[in-house]
Residue frames as a rotation matrix with the C-alpha (Angstrom) as fourth column:
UNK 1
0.588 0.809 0.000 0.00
0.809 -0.588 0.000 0.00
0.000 0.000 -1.000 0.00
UNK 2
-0.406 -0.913 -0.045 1.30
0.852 -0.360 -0.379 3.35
0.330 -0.192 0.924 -0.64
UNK 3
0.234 0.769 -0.594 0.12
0.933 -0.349 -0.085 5.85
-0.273 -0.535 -0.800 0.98
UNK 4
0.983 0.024 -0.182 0.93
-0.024 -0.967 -0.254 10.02
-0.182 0.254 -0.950 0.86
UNK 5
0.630 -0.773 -0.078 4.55
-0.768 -0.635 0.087 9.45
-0.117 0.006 -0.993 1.08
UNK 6
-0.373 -0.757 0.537 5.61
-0.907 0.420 -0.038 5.62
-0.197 -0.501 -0.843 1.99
UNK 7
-0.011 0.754 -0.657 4.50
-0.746 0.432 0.507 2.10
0.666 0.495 0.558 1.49
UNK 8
-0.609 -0.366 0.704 4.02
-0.763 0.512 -0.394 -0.59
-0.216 -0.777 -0.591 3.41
UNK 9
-0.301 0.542 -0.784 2.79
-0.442 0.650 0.619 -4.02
0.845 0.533 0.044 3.44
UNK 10
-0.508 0.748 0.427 -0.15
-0.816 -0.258 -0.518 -4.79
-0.277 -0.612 0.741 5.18
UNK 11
-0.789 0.605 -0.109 -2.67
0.477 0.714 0.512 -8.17
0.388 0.352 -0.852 5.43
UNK 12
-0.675 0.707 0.212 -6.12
-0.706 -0.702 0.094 -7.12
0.215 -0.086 0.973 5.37
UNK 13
-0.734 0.610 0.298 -9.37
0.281 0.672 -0.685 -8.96
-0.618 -0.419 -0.665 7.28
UNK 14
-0.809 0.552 -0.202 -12.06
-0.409 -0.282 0.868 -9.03
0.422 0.785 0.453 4.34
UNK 15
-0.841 0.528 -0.118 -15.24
0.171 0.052 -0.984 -8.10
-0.513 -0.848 -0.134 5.83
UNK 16
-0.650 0.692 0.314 -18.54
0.354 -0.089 0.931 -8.50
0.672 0.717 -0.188 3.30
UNK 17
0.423 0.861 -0.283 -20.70
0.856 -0.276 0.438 -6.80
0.298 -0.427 -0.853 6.41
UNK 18
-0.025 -0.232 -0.972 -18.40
0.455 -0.869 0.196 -3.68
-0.890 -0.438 0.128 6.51
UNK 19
0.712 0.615 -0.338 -19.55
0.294 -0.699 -0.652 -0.69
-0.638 0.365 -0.678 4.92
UNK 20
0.920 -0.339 -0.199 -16.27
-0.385 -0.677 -0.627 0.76
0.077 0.653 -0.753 4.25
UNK 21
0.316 -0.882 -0.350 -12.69
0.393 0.458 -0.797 0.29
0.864 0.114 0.491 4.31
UNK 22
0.712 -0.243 0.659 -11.00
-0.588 -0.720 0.370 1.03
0.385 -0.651 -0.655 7.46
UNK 23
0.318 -0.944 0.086 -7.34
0.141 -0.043 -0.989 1.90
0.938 0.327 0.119 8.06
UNK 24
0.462 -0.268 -0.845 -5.81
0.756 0.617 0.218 1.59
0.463 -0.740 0.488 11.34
UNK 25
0.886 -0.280 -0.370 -3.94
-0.039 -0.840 0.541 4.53
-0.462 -0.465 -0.755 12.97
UNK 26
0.454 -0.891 0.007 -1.13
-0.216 -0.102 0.971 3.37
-0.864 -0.443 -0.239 13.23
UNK 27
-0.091 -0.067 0.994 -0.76
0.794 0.597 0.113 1.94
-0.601 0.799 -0.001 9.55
UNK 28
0.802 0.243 0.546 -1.93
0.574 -0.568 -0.590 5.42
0.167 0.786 -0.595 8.34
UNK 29
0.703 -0.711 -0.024 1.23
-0.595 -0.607 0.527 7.14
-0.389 -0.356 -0.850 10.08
UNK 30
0.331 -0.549 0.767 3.38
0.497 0.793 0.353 4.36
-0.802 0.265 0.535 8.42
UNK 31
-0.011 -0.181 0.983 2.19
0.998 0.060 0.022 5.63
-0.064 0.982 0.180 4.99
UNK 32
-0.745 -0.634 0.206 2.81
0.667 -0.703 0.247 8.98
-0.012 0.322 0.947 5.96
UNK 33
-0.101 0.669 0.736 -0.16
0.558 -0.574 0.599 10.35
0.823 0.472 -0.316 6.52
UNK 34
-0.999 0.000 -0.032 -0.58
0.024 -0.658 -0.752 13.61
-0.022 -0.753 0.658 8.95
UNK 35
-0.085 0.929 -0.360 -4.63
0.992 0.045 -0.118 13.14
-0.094 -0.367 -0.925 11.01
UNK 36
-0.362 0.515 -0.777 -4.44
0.624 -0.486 -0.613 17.09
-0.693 -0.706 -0.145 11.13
UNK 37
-0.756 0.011 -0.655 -4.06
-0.652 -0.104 0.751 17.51
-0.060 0.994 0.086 6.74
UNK 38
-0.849 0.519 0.098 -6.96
0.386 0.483 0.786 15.10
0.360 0.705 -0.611 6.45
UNK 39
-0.979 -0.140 0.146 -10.20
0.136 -0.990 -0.036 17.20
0.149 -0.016 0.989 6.46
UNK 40
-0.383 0.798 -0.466 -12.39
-0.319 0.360 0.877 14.83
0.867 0.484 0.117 5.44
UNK 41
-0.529 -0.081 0.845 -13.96
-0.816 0.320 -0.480 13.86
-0.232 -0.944 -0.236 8.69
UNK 42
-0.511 0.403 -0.760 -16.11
-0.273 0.762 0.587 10.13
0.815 0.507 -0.279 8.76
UNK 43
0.190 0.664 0.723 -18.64
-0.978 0.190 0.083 8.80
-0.082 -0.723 0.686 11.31
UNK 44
-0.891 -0.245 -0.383 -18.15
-0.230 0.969 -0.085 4.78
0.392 0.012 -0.920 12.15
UNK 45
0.540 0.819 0.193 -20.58
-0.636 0.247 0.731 2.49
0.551 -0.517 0.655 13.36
UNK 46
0.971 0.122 -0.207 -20.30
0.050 0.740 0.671 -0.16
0.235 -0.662 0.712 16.31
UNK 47
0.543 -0.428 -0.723 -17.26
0.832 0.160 0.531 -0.83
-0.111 -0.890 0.443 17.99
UNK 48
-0.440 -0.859 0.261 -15.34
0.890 -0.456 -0.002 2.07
0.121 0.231 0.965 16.25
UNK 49
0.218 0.889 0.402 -18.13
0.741 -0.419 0.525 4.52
0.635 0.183 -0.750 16.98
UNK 50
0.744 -0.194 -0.639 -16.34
0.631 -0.108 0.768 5.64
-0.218 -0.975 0.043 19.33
UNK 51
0.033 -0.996 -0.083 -13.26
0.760 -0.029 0.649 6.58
-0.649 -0.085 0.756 17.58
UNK 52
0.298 -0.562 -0.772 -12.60
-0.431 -0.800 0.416 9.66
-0.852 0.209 -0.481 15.34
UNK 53
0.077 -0.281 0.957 -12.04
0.631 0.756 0.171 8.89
-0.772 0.591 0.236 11.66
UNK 54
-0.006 -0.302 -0.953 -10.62
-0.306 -0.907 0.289 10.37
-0.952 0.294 -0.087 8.51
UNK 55
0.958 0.255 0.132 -11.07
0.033 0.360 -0.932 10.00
-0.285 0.897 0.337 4.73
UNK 56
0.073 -0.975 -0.208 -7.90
-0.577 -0.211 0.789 8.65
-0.814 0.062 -0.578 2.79
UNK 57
0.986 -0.053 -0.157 -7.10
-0.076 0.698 -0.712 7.26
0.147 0.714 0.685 -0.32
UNK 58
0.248 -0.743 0.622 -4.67
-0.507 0.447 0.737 4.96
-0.825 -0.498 -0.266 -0.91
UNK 59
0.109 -0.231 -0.967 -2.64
-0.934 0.308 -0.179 3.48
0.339 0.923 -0.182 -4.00
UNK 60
0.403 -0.072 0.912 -3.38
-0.656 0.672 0.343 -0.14
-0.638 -0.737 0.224 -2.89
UNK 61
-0.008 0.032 -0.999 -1.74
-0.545 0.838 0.031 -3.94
0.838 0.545 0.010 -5.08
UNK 62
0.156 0.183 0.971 -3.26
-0.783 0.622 0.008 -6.74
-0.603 -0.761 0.240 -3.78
UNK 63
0.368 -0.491 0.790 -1.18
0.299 0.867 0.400 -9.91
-0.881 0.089 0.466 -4.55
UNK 64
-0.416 -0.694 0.588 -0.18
0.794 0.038 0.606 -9.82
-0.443 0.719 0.536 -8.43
UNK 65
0.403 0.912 -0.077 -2.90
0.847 -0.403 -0.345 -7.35
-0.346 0.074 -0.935 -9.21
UNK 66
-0.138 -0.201 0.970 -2.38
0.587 -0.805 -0.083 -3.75
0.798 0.558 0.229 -11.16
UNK 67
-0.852 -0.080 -0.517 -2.73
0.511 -0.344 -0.788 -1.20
-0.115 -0.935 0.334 -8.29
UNK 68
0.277 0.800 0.532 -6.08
0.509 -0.592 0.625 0.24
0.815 0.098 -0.571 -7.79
UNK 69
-0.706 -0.016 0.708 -7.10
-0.363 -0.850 -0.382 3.35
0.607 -0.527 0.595 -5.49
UNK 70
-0.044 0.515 -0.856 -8.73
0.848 0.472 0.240 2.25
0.528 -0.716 -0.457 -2.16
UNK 71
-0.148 0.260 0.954 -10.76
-0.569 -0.812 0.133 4.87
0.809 -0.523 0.268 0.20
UNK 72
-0.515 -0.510 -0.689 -10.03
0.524 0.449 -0.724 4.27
0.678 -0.734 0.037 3.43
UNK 73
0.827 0.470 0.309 -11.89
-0.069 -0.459 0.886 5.26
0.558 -0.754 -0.347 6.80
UNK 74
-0.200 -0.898 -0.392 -8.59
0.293 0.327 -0.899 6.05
0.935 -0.294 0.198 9.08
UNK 75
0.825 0.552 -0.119 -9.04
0.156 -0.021 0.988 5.83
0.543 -0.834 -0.103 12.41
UNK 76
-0.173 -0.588 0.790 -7.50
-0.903 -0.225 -0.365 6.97
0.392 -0.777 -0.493 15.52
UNK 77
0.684 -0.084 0.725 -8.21
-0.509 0.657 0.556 3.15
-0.523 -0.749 0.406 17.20
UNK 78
-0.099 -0.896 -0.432 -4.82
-0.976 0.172 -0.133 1.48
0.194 0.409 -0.892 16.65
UNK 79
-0.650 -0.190 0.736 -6.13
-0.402 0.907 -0.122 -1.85
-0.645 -0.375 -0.666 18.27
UNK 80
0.702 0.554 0.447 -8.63
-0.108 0.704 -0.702 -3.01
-0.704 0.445 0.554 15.19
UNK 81
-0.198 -0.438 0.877 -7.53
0.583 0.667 0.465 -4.72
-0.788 0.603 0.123 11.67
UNK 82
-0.650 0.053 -0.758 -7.01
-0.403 -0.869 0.286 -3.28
-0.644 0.492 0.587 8.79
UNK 83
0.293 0.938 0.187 -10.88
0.119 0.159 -0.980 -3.84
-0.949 0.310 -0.065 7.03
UNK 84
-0.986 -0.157 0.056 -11.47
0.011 0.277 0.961 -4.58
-0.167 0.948 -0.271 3.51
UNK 85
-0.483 0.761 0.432 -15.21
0.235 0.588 -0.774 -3.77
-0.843 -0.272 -0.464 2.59
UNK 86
0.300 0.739 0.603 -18.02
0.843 0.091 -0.531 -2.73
-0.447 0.667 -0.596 0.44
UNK 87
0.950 -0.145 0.277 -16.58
0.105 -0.687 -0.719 0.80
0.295 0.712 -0.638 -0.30
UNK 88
0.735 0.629 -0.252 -14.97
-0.501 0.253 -0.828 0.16
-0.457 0.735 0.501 -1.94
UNK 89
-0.403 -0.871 0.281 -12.78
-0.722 0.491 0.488 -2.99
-0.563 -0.007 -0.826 -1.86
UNK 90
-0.338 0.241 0.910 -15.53
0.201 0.963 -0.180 -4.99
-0.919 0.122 -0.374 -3.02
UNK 91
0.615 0.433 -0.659 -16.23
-0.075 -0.800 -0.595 -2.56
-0.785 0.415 -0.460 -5.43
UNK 92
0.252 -0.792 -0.556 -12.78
-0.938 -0.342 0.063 -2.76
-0.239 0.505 -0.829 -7.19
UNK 93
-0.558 -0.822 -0.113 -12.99
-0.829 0.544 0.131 -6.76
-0.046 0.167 -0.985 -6.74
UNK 94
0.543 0.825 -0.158 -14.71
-0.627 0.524 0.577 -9.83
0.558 -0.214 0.802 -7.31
UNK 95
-0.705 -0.561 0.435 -14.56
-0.699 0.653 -0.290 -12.48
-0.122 -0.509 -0.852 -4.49
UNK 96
0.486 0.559 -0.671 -15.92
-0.438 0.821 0.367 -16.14
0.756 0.116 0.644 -4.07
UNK 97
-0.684 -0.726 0.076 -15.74
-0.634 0.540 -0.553 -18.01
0.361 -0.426 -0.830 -1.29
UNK 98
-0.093 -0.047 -0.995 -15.27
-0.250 0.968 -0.022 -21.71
0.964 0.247 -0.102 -1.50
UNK 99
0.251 0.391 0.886 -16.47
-0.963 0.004 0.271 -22.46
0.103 -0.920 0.377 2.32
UNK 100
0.980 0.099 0.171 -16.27
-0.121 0.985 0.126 -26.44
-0.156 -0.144 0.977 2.24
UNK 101
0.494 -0.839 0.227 -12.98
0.719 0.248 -0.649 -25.85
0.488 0.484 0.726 1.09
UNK 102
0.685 -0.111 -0.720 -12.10
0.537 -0.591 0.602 -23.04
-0.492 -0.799 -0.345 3.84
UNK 103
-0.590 -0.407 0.697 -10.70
0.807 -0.267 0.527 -21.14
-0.028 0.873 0.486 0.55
UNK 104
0.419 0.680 -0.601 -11.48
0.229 -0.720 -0.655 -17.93
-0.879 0.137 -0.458 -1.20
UNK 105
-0.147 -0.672 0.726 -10.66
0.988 -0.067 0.138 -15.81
-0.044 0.738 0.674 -4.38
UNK 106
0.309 0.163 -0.937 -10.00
-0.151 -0.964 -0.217 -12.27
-0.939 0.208 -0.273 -5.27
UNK 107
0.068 -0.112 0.991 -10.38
0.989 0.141 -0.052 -11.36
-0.134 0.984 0.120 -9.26
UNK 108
-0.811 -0.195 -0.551 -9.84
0.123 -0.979 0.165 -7.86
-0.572 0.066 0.818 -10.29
UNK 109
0.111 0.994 -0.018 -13.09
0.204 -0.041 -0.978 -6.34
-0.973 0.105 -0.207 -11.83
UNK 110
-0.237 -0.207 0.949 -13.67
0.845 0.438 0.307 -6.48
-0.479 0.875 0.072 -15.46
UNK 111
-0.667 -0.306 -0.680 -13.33
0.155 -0.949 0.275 -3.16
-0.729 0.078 0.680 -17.18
């Protein structure tokens, strides 16, 4: 993932009942972002509801994949995972998962 300045690599918990994407603190200070330059402010729900969140985009490549642009909810809680959801990871990908086979895939969407 790169982010305003840096990259890092990062495994992500892929969550088909979260709304959005959402970036750890501490992961967004990694890539270099500064919480008081982002402007954009977000609301969470449930357990992060609590926390403070910022809009962020991100140049993301997941596995062999072309890089795509991922919006990010960054939060100030440093103690959750970094989320993968509906906006708009699932958005940018197709998945299937193969349950009996405790498997998945990720396909890049078809242009």
């Amino acid at each position: 993932m790169s982010g305003s300045q840096n990259t890092v690599s990062a495994s992500g918990l892929l969550d088909t009942g979260a709304t959005v994407n959402v970036l750890p603190y501490l992961v967004g200070i990694e890539l270099g972002y500064d919480w008081e330059r982002q402007t954009t402010a977000l609301d969470l729900t449930g357990n992060l509801a609590q926390y403070q969140a910022r809009v962020v985009l991100v140049q993301a490549v997941v596995g062999d994949f072309q890089p795509v642009q991922l919006i990010f909810a960054w939060t100030q809680a440093e103690n959750v995972p970094l989320i993968l959801g509906q906006v708009n990871f699932f958005m940018e990908f197709n998945v299937c998962f193969y349950r009996h086979e405790l498997a998945f895939e990720i396909q890049p969407r078809a242009i």
